[in-house]
PDB file of N, CA, C and O in Angstrom:
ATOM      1  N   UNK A   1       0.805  -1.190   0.000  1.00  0.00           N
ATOM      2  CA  UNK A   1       0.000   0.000   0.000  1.00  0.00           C
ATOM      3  C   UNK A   1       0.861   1.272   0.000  1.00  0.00           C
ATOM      4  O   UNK A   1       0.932   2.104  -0.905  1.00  0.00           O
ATOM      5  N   UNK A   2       1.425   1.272   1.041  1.00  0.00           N
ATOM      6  CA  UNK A   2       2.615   2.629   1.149  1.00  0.00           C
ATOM      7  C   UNK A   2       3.352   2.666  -0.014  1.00  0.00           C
ATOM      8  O   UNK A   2       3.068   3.603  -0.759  1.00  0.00           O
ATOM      9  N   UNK A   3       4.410   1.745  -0.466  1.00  0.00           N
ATOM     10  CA  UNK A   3       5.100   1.514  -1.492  1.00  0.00           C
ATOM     11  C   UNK A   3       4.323   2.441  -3.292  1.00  0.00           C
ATOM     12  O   UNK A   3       4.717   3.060  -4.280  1.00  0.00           O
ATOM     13  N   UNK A   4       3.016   1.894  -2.644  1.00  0.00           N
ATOM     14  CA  UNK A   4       2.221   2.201  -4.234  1.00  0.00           C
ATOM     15  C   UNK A   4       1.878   3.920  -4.294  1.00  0.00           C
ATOM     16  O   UNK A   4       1.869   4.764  -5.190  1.00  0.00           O
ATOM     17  N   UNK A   5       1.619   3.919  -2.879  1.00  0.00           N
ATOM     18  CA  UNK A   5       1.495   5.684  -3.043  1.00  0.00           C
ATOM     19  C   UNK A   5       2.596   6.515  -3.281  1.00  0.00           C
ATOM     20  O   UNK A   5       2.517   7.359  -4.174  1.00  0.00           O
ATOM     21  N   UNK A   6       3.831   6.371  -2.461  1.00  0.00           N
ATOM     22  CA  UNK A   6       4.396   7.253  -2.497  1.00  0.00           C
ATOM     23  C   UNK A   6       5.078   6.939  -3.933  1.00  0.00           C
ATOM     24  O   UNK A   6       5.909   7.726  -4.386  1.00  0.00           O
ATOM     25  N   UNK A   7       4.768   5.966  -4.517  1.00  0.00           N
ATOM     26  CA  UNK A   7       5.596   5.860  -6.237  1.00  0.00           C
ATOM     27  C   UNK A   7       4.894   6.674  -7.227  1.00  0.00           C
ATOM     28  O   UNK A   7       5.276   6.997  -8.352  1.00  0.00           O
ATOM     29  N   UNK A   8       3.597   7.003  -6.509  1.00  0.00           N
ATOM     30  CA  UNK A   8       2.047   7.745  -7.453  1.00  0.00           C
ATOM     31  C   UNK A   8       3.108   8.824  -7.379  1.00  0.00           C
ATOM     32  O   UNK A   8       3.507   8.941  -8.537  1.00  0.00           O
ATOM     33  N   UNK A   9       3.983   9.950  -6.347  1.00  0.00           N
ATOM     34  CA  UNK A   9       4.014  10.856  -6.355  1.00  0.00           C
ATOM     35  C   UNK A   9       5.534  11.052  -6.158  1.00  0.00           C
ATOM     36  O   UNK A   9       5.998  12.156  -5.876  1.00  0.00           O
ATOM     37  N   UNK A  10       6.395   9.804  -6.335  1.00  0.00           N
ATOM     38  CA  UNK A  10       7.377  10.040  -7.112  1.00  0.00           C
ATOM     39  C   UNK A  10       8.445   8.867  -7.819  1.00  0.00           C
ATOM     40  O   UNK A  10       9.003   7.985  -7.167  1.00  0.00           O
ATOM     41  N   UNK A  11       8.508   8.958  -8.464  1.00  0.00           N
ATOM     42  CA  UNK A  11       9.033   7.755  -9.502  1.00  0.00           C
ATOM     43  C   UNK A  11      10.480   7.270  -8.912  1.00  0.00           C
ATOM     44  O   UNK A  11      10.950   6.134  -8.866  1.00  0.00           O
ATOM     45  N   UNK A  12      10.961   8.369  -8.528  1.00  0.00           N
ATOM     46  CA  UNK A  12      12.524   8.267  -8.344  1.00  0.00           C
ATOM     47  C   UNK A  12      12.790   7.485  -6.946  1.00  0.00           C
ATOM     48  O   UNK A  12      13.959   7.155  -6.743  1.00  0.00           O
ATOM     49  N   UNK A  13      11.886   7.178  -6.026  1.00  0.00           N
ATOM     50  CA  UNK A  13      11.710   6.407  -4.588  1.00  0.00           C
ATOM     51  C   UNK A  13      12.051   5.565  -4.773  1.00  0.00           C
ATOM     52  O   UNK A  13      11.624   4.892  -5.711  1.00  0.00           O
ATOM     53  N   UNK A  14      13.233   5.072  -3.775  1.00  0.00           N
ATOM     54  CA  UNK A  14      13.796   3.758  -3.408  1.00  0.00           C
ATOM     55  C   UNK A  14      13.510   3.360  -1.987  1.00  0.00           C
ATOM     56  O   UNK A  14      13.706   4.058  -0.992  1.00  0.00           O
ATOM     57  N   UNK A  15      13.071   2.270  -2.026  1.00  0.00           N
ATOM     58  CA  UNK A  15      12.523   1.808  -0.635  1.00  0.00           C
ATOM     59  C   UNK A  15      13.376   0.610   0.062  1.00  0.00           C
ATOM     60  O   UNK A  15      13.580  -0.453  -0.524  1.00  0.00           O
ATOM     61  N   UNK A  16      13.889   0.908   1.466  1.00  0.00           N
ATOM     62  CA  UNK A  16      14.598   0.048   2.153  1.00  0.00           C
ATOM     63  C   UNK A  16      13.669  -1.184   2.061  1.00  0.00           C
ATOM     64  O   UNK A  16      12.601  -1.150   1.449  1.00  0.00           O
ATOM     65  N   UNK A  17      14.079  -2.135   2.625  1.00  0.00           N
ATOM     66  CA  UNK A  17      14.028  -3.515   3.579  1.00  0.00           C
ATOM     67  C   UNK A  17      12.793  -3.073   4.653  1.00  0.00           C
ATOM     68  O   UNK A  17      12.998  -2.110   5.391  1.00  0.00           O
ATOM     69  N   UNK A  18      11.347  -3.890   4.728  1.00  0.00           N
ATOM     70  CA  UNK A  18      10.894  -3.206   6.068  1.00  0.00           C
ATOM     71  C   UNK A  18      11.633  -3.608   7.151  1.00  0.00           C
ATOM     72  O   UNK A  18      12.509  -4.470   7.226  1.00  0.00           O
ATOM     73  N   UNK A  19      11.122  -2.797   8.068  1.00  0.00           N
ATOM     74  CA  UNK A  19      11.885  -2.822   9.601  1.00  0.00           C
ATOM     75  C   UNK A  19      10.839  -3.980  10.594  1.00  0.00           C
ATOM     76  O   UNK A  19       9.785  -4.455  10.172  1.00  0.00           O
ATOM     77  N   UNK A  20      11.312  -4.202  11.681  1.00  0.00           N
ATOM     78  CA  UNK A  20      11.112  -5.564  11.973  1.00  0.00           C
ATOM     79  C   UNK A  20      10.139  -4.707  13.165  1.00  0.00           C
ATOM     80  O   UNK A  20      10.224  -3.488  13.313  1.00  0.00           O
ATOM     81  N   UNK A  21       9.248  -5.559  13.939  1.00  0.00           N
ATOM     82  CA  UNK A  21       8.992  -5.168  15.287  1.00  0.00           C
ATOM     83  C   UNK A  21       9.348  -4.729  16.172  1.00  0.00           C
ATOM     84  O   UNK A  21       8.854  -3.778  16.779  1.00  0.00           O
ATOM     85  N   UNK A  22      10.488  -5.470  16.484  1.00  0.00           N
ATOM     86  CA  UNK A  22      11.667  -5.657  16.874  1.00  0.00           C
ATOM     87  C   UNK A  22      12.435  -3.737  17.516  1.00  0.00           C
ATOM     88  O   UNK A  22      12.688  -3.052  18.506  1.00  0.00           O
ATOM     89  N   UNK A  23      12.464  -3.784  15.825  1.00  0.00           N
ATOM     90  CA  UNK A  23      13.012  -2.490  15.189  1.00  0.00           C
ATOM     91  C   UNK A  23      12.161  -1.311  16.218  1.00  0.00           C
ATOM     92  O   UNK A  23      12.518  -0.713  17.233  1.00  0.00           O
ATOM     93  N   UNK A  24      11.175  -1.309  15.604  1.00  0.00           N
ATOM     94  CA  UNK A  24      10.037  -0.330  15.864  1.00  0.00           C
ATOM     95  C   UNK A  24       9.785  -0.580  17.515  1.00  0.00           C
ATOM     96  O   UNK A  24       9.289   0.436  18.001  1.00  0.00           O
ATOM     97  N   UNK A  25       9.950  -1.442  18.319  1.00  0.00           N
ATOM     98  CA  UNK A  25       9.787  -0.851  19.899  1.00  0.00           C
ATOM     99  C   UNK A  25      10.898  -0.378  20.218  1.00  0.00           C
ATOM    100  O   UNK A  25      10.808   0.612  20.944  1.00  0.00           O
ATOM    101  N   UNK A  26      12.406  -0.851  19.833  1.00  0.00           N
ATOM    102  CA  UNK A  26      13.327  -0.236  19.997  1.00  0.00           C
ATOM    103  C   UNK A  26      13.260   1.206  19.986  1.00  0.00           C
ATOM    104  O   UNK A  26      13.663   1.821  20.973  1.00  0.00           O
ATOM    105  N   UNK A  27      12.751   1.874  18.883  1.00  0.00           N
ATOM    106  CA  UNK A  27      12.701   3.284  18.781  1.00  0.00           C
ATOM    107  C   UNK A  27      11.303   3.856  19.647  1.00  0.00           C
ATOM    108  O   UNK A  27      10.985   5.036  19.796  1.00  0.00           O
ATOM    109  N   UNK A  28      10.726   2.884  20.060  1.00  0.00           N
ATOM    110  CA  UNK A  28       9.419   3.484  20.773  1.00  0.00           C
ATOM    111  C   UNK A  28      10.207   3.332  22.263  1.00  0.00           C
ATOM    112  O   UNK A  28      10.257   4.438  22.801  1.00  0.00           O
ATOM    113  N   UNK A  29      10.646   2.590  22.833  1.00  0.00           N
ATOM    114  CA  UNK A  29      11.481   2.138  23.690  1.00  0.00           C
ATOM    115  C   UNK A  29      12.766   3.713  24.342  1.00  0.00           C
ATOM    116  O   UNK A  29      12.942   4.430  25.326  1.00  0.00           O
ATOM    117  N   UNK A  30      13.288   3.481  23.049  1.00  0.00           N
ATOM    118  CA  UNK A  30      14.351   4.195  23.377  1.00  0.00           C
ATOM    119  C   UNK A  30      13.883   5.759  23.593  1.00  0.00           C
ATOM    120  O   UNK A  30      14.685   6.484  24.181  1.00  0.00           O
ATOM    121  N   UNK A  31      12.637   6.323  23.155  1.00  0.00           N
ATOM    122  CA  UNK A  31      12.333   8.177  23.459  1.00  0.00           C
ATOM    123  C   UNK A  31      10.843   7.897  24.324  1.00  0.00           C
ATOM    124  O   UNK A  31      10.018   8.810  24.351  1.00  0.00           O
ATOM    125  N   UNK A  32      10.569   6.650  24.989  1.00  0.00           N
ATOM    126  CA  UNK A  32       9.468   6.408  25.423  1.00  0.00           C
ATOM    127  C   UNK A  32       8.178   7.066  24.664  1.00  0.00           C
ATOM    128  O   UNK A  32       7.160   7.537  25.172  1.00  0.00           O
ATOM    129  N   UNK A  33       8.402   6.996  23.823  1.00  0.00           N
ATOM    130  CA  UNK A  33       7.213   7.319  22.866  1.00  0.00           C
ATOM    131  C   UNK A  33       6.244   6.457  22.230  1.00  0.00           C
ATOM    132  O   UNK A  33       6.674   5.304  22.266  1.00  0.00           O
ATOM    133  N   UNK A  34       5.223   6.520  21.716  1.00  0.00           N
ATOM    134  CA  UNK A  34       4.174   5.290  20.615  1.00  0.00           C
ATOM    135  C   UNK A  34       4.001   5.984  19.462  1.00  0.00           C
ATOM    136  O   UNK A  34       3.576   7.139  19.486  1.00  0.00           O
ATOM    137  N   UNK A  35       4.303   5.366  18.359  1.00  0.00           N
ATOM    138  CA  UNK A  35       4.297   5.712  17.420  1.00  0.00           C
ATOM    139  C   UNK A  35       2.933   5.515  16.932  1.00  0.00           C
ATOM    140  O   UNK A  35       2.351   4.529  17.384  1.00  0.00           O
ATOM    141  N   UNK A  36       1.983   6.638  15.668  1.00  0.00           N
ATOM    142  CA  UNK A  36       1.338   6.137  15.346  1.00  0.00           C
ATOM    143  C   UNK A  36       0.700   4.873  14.527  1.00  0.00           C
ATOM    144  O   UNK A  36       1.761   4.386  14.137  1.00  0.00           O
ATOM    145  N   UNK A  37       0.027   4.299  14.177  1.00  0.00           N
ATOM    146  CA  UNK A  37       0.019   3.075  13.675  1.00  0.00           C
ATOM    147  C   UNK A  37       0.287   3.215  12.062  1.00  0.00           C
ATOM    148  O   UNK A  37       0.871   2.362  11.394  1.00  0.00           O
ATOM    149  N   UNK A  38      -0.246   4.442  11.562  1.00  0.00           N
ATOM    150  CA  UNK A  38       0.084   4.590  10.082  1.00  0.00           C
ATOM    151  C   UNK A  38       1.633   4.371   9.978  1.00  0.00           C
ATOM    152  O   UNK A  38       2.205   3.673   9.141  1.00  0.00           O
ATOM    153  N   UNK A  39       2.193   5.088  10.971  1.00  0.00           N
ATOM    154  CA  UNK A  39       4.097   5.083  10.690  1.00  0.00           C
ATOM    155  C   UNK A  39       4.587   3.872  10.877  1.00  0.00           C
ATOM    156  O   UNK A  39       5.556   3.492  10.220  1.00  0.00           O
ATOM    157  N   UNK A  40       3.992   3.096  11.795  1.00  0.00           N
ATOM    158  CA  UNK A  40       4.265   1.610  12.255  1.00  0.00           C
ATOM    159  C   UNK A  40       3.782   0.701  10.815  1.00  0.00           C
ATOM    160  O   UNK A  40       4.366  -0.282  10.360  1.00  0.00           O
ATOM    161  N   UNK A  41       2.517   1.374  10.264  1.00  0.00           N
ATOM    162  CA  UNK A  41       2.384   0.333   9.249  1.00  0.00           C
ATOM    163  C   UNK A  41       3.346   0.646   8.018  1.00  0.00           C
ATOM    164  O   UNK A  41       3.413  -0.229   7.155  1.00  0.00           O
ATOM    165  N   UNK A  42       4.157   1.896   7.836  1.00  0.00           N
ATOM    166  CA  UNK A  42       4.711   2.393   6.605  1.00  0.00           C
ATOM    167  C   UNK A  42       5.930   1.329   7.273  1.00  0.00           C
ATOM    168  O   UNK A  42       5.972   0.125   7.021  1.00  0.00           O
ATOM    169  N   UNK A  43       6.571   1.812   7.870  1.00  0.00           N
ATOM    170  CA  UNK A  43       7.796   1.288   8.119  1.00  0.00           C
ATOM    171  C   UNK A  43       7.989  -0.428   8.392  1.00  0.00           C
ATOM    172  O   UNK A  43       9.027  -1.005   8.069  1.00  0.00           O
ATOM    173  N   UNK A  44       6.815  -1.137   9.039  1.00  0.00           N
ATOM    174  CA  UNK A  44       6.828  -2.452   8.408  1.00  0.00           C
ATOM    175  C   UNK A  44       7.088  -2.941   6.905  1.00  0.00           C
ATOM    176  O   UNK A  44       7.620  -3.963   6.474  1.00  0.00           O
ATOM    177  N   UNK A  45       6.532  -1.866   6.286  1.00  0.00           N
ATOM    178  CA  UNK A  45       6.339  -2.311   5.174  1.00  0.00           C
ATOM    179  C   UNK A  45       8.125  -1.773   4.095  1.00  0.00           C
ATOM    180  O   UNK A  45       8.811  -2.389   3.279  1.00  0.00           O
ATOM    181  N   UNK A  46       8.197  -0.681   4.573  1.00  0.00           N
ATOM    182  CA  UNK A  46       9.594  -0.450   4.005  1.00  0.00           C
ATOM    183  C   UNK A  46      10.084   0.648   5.309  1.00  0.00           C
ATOM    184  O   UNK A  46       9.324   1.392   5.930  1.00  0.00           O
ATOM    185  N   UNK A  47      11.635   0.495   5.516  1.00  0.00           N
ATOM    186  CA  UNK A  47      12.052   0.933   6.577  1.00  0.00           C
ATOM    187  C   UNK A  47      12.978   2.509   6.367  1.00  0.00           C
ATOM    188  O   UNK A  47      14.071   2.894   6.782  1.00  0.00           O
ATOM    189  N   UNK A  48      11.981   3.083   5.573  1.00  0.00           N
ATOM    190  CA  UNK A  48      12.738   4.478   4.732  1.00  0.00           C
ATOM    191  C   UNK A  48      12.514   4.580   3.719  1.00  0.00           C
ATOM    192  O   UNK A  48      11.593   3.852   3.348  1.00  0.00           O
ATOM    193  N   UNK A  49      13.100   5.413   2.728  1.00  0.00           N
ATOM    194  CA  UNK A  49      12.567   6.211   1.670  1.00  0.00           C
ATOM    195  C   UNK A  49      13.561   7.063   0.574  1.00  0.00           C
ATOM    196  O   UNK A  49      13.295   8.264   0.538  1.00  0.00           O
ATOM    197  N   UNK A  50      14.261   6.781   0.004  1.00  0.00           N
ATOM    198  CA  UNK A  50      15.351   8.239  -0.477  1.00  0.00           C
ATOM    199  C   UNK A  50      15.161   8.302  -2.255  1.00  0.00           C
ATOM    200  O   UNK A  50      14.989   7.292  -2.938  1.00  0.00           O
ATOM    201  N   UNK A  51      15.208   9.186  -2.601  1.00  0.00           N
ATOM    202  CA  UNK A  51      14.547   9.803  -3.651  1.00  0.00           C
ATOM    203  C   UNK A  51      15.976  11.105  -4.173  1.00  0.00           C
ATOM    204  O   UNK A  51      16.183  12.158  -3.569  1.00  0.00           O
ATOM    205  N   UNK A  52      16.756  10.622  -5.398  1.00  0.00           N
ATOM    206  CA  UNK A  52      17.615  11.371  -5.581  1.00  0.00           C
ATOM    207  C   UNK A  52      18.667  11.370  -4.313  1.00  0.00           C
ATOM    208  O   UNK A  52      18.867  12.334  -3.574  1.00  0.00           O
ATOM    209  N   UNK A  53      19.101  10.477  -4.250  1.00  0.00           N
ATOM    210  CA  UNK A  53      20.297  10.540  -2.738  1.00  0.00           C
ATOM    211  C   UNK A  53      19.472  11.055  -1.908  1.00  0.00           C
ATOM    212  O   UNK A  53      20.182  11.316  -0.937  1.00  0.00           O
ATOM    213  N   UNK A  54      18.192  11.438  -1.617  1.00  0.00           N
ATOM    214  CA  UNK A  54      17.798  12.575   0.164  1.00  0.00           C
ATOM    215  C   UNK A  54      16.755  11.863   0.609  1.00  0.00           C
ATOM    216  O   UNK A  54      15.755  11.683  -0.085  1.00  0.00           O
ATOM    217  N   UNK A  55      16.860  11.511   1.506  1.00  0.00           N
ATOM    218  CA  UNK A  55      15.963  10.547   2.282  1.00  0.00           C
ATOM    219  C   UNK A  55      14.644  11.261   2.484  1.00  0.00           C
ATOM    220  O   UNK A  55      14.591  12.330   3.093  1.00  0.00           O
ATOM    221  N   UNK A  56      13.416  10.574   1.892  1.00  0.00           N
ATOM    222  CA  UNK A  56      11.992  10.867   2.363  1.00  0.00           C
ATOM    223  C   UNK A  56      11.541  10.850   3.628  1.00  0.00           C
ATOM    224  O   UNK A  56      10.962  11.750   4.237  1.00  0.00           O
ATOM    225  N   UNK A  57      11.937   9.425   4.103  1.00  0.00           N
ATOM    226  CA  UNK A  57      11.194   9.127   5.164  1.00  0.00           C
ATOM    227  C   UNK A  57      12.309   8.179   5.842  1.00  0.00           C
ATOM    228  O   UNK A  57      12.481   7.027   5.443  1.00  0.00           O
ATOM    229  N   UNK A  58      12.800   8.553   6.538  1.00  0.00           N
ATOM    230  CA  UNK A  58      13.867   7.865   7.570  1.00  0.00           C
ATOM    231  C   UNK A  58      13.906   6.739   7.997  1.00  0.00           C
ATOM    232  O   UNK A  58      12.778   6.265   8.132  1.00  0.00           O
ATOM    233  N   UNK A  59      14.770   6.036   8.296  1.00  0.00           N
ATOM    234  CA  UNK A  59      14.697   4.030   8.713  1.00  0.00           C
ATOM    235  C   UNK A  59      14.673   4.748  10.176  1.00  0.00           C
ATOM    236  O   UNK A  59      14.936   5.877  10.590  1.00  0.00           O
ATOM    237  N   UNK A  60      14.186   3.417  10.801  1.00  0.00           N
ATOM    238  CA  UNK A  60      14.328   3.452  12.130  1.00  0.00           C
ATOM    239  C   UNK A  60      15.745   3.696  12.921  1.00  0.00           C
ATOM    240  O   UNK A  60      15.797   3.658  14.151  1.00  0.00           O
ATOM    241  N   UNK A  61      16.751   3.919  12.193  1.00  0.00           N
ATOM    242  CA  UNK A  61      17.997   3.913  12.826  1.00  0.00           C
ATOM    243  C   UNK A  61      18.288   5.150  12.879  1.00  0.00           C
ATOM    244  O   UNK A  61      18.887   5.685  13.813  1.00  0.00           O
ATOM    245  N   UNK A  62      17.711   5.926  11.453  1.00  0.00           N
ATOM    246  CA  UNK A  62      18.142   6.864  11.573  1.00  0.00           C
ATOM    247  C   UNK A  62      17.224   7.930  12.071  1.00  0.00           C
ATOM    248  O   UNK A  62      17.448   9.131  12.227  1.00  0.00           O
ATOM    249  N   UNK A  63      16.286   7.327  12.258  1.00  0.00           N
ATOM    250  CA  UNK A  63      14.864   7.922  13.615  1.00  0.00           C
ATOM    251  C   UNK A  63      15.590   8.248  15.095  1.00  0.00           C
ATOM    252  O   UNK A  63      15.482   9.226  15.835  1.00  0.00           O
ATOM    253  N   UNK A  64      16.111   7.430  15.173  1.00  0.00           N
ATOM    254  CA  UNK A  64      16.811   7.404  16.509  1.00  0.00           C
ATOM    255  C   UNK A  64      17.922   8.352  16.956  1.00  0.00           C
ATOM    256  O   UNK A  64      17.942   9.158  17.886  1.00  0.00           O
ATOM    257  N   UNK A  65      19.295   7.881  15.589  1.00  0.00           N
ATOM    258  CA  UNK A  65      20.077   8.701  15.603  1.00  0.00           C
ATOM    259  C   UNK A  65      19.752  10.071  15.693  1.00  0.00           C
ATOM    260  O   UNK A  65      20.153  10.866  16.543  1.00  0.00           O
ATOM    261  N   UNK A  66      18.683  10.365  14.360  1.00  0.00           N
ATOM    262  CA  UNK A  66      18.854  11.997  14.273  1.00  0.00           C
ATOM    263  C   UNK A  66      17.828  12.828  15.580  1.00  0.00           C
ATOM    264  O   UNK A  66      17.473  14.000  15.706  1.00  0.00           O
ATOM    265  N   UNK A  67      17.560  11.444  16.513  1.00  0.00           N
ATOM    266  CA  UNK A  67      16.488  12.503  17.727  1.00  0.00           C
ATOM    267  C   UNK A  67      17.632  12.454  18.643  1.00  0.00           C
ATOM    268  O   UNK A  67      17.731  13.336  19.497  1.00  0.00           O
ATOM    269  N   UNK A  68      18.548  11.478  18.557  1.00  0.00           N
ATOM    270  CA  UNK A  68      19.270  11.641  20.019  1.00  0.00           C
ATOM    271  C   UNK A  68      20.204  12.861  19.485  1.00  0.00           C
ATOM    272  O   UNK A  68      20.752  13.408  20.441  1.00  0.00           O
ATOM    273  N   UNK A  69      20.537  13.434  18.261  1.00  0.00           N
ATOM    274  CA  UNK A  69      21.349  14.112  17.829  1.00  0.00           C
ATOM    275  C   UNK A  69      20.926  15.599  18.484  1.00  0.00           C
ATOM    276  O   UNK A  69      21.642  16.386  19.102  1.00  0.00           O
ATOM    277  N   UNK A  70      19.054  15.735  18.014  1.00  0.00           N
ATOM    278  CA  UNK A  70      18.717  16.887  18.292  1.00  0.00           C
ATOM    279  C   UNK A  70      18.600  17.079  19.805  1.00  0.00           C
ATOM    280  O   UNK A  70      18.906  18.100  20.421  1.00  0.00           O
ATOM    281  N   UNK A  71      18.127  15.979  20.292  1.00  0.00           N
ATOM    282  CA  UNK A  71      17.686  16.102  21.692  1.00  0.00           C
ATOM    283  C   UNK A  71      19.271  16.304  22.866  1.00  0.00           C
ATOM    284  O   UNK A  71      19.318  16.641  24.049  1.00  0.00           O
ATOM    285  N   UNK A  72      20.097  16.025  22.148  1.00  0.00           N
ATOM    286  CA  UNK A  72      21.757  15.842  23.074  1.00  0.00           C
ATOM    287  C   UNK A  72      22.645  17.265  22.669  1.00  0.00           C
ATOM    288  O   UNK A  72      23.668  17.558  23.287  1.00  0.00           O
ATOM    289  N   UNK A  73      22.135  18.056  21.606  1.00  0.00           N
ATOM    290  CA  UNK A  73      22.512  19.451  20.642  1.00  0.00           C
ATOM    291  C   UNK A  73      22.308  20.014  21.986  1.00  0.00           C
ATOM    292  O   UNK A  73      21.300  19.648  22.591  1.00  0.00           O
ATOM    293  N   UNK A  74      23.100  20.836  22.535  1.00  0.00           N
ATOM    294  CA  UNK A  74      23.281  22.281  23.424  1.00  0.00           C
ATOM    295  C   UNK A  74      22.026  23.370  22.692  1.00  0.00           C
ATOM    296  O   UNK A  74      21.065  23.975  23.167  1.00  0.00           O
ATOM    297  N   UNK A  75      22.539  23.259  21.479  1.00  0.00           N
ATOM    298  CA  UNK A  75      21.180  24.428  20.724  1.00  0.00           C
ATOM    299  C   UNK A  75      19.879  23.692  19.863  1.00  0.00           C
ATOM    300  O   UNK A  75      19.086  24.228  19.088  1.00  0.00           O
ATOM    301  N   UNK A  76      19.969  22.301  20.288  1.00  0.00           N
ATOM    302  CA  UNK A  76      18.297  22.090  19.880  1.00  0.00           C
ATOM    303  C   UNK A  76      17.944  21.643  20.924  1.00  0.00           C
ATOM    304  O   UNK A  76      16.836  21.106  20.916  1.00  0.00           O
ATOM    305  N   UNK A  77      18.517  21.665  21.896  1.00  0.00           N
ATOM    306  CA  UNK A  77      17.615  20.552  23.512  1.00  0.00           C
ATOM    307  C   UNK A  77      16.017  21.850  23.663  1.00  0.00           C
ATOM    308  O   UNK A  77      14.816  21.600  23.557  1.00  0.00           O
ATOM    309  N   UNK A  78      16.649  23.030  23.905  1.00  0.00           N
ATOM    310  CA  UNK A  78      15.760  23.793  24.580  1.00  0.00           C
ATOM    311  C   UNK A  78      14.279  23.802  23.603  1.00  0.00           C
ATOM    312  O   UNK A  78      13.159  23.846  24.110  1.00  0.00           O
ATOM    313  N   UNK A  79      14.562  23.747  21.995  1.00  0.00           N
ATOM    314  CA  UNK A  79      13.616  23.626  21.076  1.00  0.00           C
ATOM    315  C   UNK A  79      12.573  22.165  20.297  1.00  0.00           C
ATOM    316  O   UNK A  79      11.665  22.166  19.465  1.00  0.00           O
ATOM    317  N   UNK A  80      13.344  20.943  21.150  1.00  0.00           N
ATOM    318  CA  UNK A  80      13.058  19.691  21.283  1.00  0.00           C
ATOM    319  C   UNK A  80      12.521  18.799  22.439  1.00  0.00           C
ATOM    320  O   UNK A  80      12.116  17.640  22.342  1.00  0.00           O
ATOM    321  N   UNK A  81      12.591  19.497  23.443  1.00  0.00           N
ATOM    322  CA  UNK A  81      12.310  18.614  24.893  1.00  0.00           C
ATOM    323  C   UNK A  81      11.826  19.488  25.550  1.00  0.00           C
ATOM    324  O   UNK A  81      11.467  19.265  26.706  1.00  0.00           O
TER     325      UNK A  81
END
């Protein structure tokens, strides 16, 4: 389903490997957060997105990385947490 839309609206989309369960509490786990179920169902289904080298829609790794990046930043903590 995901796969088919976002190809409606762009041709050039390359889609990871989906991400595992596994995957997805890890990142719910790790910012004590719940993800919604649409994002849970995209990312089962493929685990990211990049279109011309620039990533659409982020894997779970790099969900993680780029929050602990902002959230651990001296100048994004105050605008993130």
């Amino acid at each position: 389903m995901w796969r088919e839309l976002v190809s409606e609206h762009c041709e050039a989309a390359k889609f990871s490997e989906p991400a595992s369960e596994s995957d997805i509490k890890r990142l719910e786990e790790t910012f004590s957060v719940r993800l919604p179920e649409e994002l849970k169902s995209f990312l089962l289904e493929c685990n990211g997105v990049e279109a011309d080298c620039a990533p659409l829609v982020w894997s779970v790794a790099e969900m993680i990385e780029q929050n602990r990046s902002f959230r651990e930043h001296e100048g994004f903590a105050e605008l993130y947490m």
